[in-house]
C-alpha positions in Angstrom: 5.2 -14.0 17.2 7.5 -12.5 14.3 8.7 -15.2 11.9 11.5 -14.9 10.1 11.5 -16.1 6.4 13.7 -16.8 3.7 13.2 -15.7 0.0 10.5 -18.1 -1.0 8.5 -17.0 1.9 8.8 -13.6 1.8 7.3 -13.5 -2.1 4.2 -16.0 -0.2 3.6 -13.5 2.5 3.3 -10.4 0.1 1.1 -12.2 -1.5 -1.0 -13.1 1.5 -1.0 -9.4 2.5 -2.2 -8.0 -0.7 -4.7 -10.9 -1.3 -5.7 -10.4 3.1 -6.1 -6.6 2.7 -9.6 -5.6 3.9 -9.5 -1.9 4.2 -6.3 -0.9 3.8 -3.1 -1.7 1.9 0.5 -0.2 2.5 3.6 -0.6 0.2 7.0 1.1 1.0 9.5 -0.1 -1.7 12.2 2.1 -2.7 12.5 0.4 -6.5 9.8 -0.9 -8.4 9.0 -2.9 -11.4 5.6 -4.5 -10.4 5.4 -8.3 -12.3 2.1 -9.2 -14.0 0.8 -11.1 -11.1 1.4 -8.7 -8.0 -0.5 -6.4 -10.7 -3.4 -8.8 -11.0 -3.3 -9.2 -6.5 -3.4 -5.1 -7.0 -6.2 -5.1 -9.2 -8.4 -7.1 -7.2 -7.9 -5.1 -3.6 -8.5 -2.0 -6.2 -11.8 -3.5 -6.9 -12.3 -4.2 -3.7 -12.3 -1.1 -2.8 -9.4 -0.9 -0.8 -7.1 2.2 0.3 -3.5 1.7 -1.3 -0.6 3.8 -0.5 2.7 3.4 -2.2 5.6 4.9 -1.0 8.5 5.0 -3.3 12.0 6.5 -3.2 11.9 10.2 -4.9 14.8 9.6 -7.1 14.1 6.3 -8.3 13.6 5.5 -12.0 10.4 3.7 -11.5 9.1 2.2 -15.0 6.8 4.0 -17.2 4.3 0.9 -16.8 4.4 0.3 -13.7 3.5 4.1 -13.2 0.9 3.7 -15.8 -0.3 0.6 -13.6 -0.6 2.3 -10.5 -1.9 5.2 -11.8 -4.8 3.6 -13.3 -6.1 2.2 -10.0 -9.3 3.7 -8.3 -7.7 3.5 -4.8 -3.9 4.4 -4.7 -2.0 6.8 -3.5 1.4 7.4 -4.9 3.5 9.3 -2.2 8.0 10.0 -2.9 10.4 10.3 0.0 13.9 11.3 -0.3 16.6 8.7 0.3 13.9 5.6 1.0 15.6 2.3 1.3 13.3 0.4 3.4 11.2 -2.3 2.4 8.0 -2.8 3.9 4.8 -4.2 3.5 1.4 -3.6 5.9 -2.7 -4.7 5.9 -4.6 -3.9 8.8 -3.8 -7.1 10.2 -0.5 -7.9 8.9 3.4 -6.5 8.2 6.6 -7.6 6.8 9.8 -6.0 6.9 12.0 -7.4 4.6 14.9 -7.0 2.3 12.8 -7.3 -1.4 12.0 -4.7 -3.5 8.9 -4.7 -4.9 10.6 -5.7 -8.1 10.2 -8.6 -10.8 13.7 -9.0 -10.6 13.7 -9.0 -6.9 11.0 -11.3 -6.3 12.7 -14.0 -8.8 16.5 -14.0 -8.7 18.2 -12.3 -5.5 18.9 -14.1 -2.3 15.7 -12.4 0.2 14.4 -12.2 3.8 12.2 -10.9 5.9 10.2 -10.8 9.4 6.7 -11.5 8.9 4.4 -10.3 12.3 0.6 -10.2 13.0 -1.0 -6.9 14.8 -2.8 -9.8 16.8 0.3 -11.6 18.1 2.9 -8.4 17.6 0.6 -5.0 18.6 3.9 -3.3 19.2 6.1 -4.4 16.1 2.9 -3.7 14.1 1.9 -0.5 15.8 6.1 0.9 15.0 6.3 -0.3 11.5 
């Protein structure tokens, strides 16, 4: 069942879902500024072989570093879409729709939430997202 979570657990499940990836990895952020440790969870599923798409907003200034990072991974593709403002976050077993960009700042000062789901538990919420 869905499980709604406030700021401290949205930043734990991201987490879970990068570190949880086994195939597949899927980011939809509209703003990015990736901190040093999602980079480190990013690096690992990189060496792990796994698929990671990133889909950002097309307009969005997105830091030359963080494009450096991505760019520098094995595995990722980096896809634009014009006027992006969800937030989501998806594994092959595992989504969260939330409110938090995939930013530093994000992740450590605003106010956050989200809906956490399982494809096990949630097939349908899963299968939309």
């Amino acid at each position: 069942m869905a499980k709604f979570l406030d700021g401290a657990g949205v930043q734990a499940a991201l987490i879970e879902i990068i570190k949880n990836a086994e195939s597949e990895l899927y980011i939809i952020a509209p703003y990015m500024k990736i901190s040093q440790q999602t980079q480190n969870y990013l690096k690992n599923t990189d060496n792990k072989n796994i698929q990671l798409t990133v889909i950002s907003r097309s307009d969005a200034e997105i830091p030359s570093d963080t494009v450096t990072f991505l760019n520098e991974l094995n595995h990722a593709k980096i896809k634009l879409c014009d006027n992006l403002h969800a937030k989501c976050f998806l594994n092959e077993k595992q989504g969260l729709i939330t409110s938090m960009n995939l930013h530093e700042h994000s992740q450590t000062h605003n106010w956050e939430m989200g809906v956490n789901f399982f494809k096990s538990v949630d097939l349908d919420l899963y299968t939309e997202a």
